[in-house]
mmCIF file of the N, C-alpha and C atoms, coordinates in Angstrom:
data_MODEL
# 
_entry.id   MODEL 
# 
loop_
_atom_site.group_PDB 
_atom_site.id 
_atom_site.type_symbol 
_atom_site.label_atom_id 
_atom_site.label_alt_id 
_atom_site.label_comp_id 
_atom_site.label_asym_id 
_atom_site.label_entity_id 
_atom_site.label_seq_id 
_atom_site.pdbx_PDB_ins_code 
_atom_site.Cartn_x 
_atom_site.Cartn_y 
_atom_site.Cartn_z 
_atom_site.occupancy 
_atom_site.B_iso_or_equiv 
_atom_site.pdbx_formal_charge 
_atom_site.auth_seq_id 
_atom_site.auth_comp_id 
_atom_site.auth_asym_id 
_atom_site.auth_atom_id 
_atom_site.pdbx_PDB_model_num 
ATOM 1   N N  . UNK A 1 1  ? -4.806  3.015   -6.261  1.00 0.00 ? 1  UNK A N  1 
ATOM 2   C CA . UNK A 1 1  ? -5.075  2.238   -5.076  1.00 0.00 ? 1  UNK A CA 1 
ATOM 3   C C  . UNK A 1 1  ? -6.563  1.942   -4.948  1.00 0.00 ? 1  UNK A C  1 
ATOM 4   N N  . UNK A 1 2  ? -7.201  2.474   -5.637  1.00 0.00 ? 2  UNK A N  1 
ATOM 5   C CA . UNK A 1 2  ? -8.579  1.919   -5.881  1.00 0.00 ? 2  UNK A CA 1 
ATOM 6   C C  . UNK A 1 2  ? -9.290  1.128   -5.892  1.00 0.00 ? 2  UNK A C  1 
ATOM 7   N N  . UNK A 1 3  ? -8.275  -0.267  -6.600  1.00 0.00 ? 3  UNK A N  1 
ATOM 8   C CA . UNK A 1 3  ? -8.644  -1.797  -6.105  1.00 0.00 ? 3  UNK A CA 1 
ATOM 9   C C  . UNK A 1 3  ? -8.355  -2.166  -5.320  1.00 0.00 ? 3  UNK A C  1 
ATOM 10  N N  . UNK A 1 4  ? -7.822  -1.527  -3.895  1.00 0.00 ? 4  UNK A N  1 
ATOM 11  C CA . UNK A 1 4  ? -7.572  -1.853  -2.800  1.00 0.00 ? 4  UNK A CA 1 
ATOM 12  C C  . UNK A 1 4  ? -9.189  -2.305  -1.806  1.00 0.00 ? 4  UNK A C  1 
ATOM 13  N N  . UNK A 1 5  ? -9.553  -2.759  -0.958  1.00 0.00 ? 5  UNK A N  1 
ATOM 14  C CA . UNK A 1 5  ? -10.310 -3.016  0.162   1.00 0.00 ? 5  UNK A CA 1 
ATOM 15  C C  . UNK A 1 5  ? -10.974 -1.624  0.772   1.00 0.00 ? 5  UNK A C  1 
ATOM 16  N N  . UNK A 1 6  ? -11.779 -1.623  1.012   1.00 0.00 ? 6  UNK A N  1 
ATOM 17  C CA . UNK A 1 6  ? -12.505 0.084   1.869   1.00 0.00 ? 6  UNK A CA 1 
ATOM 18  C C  . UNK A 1 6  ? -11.450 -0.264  3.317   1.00 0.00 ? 6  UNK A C  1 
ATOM 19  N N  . UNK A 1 7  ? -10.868 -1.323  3.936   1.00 0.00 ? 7  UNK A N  1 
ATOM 20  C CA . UNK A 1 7  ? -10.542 -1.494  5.254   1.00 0.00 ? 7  UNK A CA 1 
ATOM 21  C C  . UNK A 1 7  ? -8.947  -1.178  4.798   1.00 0.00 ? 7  UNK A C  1 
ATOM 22  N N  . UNK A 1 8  ? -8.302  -1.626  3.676   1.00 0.00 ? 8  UNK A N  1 
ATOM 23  C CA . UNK A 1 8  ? -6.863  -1.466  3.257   1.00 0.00 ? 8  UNK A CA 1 
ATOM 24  C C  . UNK A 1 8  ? -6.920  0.320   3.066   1.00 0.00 ? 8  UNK A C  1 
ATOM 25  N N  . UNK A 1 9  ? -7.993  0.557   2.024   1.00 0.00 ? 9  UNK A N  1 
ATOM 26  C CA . UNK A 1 9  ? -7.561  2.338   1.809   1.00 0.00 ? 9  UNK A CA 1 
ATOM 27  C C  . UNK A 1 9  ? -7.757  3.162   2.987   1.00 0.00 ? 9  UNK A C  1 
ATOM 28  N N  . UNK A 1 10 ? -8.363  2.793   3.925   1.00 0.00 ? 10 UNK A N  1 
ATOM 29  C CA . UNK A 1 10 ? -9.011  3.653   4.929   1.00 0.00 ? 10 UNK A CA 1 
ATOM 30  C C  . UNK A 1 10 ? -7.376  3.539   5.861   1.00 0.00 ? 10 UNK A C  1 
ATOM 31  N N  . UNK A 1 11 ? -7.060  2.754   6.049   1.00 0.00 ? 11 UNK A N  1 
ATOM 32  C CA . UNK A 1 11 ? -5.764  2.156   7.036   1.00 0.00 ? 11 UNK A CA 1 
ATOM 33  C C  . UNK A 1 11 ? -4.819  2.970   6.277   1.00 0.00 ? 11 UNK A C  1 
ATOM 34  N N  . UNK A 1 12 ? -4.835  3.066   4.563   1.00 0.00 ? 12 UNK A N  1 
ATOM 35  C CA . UNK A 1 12 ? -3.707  4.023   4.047   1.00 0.00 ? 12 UNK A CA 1 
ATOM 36  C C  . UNK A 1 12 ? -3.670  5.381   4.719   1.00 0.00 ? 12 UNK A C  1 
ATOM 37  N N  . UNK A 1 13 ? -4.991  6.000   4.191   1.00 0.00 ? 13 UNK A N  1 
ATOM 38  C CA . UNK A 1 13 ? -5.707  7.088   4.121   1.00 0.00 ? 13 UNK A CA 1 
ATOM 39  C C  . UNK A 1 13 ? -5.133  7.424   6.110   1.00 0.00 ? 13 UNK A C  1 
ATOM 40  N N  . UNK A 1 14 ? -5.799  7.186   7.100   1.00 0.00 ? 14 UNK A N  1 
ATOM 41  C CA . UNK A 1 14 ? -5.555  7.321   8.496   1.00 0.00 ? 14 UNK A CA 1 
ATOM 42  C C  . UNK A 1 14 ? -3.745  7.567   8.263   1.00 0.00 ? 14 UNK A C  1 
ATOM 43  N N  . UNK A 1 15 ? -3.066  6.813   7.966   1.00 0.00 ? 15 UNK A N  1 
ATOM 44  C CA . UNK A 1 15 ? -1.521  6.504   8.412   1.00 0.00 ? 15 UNK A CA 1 
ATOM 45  C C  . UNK A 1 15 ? -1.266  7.958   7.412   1.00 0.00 ? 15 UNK A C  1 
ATOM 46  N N  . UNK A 1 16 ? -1.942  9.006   6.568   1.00 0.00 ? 16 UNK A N  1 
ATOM 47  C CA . UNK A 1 16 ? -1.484  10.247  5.878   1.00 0.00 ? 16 UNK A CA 1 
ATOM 48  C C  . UNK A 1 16 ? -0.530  9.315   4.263   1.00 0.00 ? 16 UNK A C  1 
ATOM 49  N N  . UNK A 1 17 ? -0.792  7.885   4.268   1.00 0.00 ? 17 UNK A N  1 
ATOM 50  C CA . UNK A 1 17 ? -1.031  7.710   2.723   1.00 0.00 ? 17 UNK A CA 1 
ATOM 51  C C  . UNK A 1 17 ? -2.021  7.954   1.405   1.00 0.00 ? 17 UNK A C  1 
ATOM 52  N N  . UNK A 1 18 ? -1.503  8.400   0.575   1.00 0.00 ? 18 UNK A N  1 
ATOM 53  C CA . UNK A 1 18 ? -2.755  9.219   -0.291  1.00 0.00 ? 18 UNK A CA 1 
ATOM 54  C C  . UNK A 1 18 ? -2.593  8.663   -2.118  1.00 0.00 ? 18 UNK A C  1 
ATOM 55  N N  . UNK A 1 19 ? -1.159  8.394   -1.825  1.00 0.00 ? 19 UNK A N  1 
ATOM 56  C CA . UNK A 1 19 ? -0.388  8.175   -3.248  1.00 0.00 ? 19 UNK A CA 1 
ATOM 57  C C  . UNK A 1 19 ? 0.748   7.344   -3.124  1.00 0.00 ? 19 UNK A C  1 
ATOM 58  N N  . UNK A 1 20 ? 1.043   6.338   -4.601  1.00 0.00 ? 20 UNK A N  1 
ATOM 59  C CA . UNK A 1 20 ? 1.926   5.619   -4.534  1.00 0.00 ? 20 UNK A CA 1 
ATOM 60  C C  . UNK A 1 20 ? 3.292   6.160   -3.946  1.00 0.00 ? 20 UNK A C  1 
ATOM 61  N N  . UNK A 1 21 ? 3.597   7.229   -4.187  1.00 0.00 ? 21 UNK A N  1 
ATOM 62  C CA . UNK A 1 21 ? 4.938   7.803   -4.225  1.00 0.00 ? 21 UNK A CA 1 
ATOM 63  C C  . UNK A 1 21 ? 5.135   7.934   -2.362  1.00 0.00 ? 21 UNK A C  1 
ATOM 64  N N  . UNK A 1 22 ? 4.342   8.261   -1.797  1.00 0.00 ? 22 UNK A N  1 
ATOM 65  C CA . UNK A 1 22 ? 3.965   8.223   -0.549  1.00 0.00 ? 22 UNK A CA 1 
ATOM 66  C C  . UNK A 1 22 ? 4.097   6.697   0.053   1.00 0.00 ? 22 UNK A C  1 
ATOM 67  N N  . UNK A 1 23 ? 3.428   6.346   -0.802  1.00 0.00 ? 23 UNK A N  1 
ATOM 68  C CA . UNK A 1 23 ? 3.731   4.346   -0.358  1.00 0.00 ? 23 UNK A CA 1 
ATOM 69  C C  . UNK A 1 23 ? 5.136   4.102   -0.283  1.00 0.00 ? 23 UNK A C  1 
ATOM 70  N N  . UNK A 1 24 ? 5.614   4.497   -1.291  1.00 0.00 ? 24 UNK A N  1 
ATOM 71  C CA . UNK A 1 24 ? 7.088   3.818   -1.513  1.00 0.00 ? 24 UNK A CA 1 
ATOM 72  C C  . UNK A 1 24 ? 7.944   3.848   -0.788  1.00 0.00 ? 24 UNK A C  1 
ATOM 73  N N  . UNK A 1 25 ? 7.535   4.834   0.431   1.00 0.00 ? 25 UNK A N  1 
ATOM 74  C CA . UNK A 1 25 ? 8.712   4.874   1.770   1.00 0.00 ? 25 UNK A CA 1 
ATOM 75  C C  . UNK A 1 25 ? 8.414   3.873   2.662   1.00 0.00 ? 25 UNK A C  1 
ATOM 76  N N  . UNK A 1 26 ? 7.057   3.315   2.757   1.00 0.00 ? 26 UNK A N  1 
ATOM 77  C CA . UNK A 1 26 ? 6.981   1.763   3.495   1.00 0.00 ? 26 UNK A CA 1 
ATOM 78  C C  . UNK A 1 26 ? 7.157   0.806   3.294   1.00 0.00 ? 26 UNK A C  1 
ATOM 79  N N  . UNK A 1 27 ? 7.542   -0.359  4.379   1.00 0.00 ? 27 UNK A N  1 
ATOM 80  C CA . UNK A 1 27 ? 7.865   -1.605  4.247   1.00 0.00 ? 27 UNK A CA 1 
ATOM 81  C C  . UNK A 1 27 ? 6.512   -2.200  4.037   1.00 0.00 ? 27 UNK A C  1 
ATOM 82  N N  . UNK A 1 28 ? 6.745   -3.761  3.698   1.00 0.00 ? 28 UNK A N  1 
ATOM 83  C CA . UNK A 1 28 ? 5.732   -3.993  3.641   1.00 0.00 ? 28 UNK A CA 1 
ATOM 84  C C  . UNK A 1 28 ? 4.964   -4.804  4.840   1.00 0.00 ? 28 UNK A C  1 
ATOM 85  N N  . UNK A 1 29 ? 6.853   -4.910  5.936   1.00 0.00 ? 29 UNK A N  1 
ATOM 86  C CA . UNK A 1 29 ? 6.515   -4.852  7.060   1.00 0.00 ? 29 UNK A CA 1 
ATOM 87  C C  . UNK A 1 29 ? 5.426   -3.584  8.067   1.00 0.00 ? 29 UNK A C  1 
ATOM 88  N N  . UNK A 1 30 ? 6.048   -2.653  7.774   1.00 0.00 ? 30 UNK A N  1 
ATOM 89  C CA . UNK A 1 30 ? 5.354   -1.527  8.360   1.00 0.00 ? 30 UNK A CA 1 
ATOM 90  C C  . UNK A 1 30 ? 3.990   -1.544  8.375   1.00 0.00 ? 30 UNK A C  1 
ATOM 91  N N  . UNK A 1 31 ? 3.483   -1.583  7.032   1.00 0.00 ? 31 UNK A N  1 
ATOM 92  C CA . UNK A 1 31 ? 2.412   -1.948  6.362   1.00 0.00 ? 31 UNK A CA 1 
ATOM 93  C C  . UNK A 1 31 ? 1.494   -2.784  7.141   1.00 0.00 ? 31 UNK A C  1 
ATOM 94  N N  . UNK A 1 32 ? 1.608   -4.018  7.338   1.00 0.00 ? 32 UNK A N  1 
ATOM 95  C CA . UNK A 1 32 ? 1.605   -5.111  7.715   1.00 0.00 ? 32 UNK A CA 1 
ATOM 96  C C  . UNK A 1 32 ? 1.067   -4.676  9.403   1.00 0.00 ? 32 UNK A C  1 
ATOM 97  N N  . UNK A 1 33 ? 1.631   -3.959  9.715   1.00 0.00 ? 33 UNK A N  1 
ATOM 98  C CA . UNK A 1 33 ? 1.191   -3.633  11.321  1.00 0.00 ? 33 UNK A CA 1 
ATOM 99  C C  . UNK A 1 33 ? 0.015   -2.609  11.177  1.00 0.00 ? 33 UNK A C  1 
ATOM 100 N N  . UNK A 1 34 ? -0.539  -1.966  10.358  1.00 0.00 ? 34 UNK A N  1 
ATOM 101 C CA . UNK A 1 34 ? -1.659  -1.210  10.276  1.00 0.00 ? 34 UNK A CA 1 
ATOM 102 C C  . UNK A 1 34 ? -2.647  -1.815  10.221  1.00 0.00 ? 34 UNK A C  1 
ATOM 103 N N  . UNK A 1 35 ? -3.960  -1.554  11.035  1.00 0.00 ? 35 UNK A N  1 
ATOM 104 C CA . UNK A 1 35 ? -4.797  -2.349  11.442  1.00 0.00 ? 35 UNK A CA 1 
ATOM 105 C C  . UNK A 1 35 ? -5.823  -2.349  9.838   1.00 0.00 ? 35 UNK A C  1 
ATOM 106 N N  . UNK A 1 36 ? -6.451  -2.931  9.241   1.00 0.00 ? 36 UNK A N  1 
ATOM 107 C CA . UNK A 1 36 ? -6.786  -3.166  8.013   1.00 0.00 ? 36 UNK A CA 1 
ATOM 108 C C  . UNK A 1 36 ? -5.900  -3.298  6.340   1.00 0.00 ? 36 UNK A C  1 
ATOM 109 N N  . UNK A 1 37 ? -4.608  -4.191  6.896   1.00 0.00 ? 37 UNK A N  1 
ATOM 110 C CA . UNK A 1 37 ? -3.803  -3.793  5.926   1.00 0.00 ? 37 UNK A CA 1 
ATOM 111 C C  . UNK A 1 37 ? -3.598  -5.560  6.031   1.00 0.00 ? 37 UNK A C  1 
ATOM 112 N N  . UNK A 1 38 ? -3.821  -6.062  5.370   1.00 0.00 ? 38 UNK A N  1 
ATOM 113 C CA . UNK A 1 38 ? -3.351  -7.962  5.484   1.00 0.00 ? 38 UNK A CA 1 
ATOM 114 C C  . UNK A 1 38 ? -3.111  -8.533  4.023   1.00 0.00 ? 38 UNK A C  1 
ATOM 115 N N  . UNK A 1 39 ? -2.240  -9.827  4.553   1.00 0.00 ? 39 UNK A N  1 
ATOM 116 C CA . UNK A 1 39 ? -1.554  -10.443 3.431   1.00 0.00 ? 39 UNK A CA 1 
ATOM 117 C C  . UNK A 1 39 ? -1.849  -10.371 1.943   1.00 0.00 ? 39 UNK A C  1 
ATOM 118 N N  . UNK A 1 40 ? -3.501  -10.345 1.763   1.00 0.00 ? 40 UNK A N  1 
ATOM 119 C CA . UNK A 1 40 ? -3.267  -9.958  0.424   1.00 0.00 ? 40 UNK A CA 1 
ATOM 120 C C  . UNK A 1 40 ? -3.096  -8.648  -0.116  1.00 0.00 ? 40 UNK A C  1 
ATOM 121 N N  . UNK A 1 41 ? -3.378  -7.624  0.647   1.00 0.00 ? 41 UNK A N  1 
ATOM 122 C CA . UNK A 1 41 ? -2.640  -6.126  0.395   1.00 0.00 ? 41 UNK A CA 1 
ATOM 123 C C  . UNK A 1 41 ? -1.907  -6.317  -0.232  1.00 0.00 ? 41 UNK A C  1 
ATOM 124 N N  . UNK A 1 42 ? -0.899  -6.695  -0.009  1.00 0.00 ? 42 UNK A N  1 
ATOM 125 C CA . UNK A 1 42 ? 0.736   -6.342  -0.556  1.00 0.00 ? 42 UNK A CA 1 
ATOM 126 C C  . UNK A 1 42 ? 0.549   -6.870  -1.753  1.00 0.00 ? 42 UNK A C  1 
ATOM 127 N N  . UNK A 1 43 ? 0.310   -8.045  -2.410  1.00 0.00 ? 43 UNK A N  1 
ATOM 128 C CA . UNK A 1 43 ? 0.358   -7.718  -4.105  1.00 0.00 ? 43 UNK A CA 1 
ATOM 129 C C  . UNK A 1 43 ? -0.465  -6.728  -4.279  1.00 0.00 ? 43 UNK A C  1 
ATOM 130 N N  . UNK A 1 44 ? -1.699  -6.147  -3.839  1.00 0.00 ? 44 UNK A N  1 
ATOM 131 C CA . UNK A 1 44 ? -2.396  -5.733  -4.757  1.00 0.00 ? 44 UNK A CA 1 
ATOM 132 C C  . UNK A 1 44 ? -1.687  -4.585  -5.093  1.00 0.00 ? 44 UNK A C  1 
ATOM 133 N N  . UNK A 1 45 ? -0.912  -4.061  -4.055  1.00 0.00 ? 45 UNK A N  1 
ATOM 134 C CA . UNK A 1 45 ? -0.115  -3.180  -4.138  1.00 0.00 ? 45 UNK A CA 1 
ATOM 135 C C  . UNK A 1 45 ? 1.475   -2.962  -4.923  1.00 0.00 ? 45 UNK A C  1 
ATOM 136 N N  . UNK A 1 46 ? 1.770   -4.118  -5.267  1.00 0.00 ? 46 UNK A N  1 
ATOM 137 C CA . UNK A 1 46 ? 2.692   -4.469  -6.032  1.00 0.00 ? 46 UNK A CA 1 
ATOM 138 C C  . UNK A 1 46 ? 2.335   -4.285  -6.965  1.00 0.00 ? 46 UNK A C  1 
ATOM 139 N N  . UNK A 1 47 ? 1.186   -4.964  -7.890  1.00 0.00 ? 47 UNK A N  1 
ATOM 140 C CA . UNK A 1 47 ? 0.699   -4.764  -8.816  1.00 0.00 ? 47 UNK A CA 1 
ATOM 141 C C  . UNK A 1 47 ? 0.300   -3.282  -8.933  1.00 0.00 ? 47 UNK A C  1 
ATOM 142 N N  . UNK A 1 48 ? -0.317  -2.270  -8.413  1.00 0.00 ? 48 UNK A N  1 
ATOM 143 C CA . UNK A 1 48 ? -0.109  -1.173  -8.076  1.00 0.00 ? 48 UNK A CA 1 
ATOM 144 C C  . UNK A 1 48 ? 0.643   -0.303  -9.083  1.00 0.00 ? 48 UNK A C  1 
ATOM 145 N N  . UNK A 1 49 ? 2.298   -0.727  -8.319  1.00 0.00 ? 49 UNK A N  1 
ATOM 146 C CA . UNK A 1 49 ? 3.182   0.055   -8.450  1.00 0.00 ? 49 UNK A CA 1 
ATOM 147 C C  . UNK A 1 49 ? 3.852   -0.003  -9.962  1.00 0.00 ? 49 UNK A C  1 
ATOM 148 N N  . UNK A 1 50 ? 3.483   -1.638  -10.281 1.00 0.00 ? 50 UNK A N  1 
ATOM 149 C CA . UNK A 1 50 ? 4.064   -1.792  -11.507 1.00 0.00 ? 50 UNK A CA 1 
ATOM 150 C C  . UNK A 1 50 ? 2.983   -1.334  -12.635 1.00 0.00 ? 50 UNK A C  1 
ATOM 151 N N  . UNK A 1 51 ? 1.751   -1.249  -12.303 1.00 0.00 ? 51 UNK A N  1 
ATOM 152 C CA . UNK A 1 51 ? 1.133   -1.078  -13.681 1.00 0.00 ? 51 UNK A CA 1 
ATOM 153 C C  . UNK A 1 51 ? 1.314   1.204   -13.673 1.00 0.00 ? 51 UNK A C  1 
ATOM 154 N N  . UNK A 1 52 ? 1.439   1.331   -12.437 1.00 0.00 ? 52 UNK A N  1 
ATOM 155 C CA . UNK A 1 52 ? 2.154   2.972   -12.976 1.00 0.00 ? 52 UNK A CA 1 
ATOM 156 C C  . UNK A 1 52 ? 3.477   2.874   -13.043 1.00 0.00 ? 52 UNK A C  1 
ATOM 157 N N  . UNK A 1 53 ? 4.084   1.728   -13.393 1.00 0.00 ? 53 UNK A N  1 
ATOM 158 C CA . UNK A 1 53 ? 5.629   2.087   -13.785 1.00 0.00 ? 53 UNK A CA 1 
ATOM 159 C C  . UNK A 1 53 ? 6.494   2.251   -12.581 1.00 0.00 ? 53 UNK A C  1 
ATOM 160 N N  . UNK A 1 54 ? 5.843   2.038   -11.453 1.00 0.00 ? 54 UNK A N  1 
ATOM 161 C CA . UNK A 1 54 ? 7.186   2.597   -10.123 1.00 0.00 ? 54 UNK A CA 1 
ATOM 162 C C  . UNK A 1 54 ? 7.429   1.355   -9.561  1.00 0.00 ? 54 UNK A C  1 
ATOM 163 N N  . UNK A 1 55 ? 8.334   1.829   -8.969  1.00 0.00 ? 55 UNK A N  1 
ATOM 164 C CA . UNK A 1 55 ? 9.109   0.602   -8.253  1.00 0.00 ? 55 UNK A CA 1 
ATOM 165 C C  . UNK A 1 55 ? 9.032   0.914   -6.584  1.00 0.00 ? 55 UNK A C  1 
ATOM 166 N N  . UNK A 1 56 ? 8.443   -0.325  -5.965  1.00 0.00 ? 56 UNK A N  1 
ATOM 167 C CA . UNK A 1 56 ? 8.095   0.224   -4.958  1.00 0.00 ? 56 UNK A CA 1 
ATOM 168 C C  . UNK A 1 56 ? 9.808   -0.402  -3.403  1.00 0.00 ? 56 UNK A C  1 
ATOM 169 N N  . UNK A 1 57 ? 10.458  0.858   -3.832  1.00 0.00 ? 57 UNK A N  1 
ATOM 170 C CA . UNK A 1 57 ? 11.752  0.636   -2.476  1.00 0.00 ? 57 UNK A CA 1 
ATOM 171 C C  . UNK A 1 57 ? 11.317  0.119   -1.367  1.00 0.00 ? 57 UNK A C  1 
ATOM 172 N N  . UNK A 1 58 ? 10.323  0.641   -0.948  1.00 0.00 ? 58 UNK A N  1 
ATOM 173 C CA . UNK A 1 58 ? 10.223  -0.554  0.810   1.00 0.00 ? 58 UNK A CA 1 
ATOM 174 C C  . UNK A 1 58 ? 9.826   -2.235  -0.004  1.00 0.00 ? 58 UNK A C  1 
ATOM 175 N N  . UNK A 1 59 ? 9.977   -2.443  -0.557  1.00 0.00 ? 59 UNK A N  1 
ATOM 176 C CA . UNK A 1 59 ? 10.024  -4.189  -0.894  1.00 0.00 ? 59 UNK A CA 1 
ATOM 177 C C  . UNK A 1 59 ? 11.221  -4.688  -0.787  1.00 0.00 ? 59 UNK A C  1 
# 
């Protein structure tokens, strides 16, 4: 999550996200309502999930 935004990781980081596997229980609605988390988040996070191989279920 590293190539994420300092305003996207910090919004992870606050909500007790730390790790993909942790991600994978959110929507990307959910997501979406956290205050530093916006439209382009979500690929980066897609991309994310696929370059470690996971599949991210809240999609």
């Amino acid at each position: 999550m590293a190539k994420l935004s300092a305003p996207a990781r910090r919004a992870l980081e606050n909500a007790g996200i730390t790790t993909l596997e942790a991600l994978s229980a959110w929507s990307a609605e959910k997501l979406l309502a956290l205050h530093g988390i916006g439209p382009s988040t979500i690929p980066r996070l897609e991309a994310a999930f696929s370059e470690a191989g996971l599949k991210w279920v809240g999609r």
